[in-house]
N, C-alpha and C positions, 0 to 999 in steps of 0.2 A: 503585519502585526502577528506577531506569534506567541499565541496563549495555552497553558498548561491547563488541561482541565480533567475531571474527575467523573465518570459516567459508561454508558454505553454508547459506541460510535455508532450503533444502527440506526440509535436516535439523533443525529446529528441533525440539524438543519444548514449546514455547508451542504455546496452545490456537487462539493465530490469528498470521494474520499481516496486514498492511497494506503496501501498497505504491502507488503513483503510476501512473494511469493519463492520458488523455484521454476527454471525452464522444466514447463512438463508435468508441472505440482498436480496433484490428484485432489485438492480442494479438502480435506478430510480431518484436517484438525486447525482448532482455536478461531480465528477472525476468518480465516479463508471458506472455513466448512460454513462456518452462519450468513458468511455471503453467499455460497453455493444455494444454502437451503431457500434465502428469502432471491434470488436472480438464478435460479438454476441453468437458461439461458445462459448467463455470465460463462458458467465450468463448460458447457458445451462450446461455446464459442473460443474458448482460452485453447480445451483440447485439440478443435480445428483447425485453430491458429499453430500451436505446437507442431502438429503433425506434419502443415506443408511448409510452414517459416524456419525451423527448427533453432528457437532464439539462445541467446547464450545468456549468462548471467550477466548483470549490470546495464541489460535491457528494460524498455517498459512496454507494455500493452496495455489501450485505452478500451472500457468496453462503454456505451455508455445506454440512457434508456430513452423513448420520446420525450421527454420531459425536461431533456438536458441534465437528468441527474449523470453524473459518471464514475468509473470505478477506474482506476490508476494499477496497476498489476504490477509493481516496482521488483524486478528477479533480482533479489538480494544474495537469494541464496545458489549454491551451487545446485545442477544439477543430483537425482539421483543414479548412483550407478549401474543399476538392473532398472527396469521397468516397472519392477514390483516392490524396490526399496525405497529407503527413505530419502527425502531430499537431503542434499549435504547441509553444510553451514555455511551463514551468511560473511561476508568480510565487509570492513570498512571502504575498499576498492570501488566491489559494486553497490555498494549505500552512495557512493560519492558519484557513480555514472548515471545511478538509476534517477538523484535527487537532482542532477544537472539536466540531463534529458525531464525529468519531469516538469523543472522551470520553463524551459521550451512548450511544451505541451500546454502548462496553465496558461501561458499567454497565447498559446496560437487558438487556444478554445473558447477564450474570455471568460474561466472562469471566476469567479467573484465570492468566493471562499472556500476552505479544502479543511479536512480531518485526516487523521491520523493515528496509528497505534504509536507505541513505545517500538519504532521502526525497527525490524533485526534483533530483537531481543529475547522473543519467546525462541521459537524452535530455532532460528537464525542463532542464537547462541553469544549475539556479541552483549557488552558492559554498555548501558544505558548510557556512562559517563563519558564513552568514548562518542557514541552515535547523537545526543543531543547536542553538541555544540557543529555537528557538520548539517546537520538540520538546521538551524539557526543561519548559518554561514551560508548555505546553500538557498534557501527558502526566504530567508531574510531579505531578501530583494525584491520580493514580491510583495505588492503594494494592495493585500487582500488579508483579510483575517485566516487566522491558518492556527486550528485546534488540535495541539497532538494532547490525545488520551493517554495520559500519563500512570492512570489508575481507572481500572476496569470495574464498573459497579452494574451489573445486568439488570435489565431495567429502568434505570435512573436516567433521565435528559441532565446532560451536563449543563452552566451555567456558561453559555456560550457568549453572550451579548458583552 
């Protein structure tokens, strides 16, 4: 079941959450940087990761905590070109390998519900109109509540039930 909801995803009560990175992403702006700040862990481990796996776009890396909460790291977007620039932009390609690999992952974890931003659409750069119906398509099999945050309200617990 996949439901559009209006809040902040920090406050989710889903068991994970998935969001849009870059191979290599420096965590530093939008959803990525406020995961850094509250799992800092999370960006140290991502960088680790990076440095010996060297992943490419339309990959994913799971991070997750004792508690079985977990963070989905979907590389939507293209790498940056220098070390020090910006990550490229996301394409609808890797939204489609990163959302199939991620079907995989939700059931090999047993997850039992997942959140979501407006995938690929802040700094990824794609049209919401393109990426919600491959979310749908993709995600739509999985037989768990599944909240994409559609509108960002900081603060607010979305009406998740």
């Amino acid at each position: 079941m996949i439901k559009e909801v209006k809040g902040d995803i920090l406050l989710t009560g889903a068991q994970a959450i998935a969001h849009g990175v870059a191979p290599n992403d420096h965590f530093d702006r939008g959803l990525a940087l406020s995961l850094r700040e509250r799992y800092p862990a999370m960006a140290k481990d991502f960088r680790h990761f990076c440095r010996f796996e060297n992943p490419s776009a339309g990959e994913v890396w799971m991070w997750g905590t004792v508690n079985r909460f977990r963070i989905f790291n979907l590389m939507t977007q293209e790498p940056a070109k220098t070390n020090e620039g910006r990550p490229g932009r996301a394409s609808i390609t890797h939204v489609n390998h990163c959302l199939k690999e991620l079907v995989k992952m939700v059931k090999e974890e047993n997850i039992t519900s997942l959140a979501l931003p407006k995938l690929a659409t802040g700094y990824g750069a794609l049209d919401w109109e393109n990426v919600l119906p491959e979310i749908e398509n993709r995600l739509g099999v999985l037989d768990i509540p599944i909240y994409v945050y559609s509108t960002y309200q900081k603060g607010v617990k979305a009406l998740e039930a």
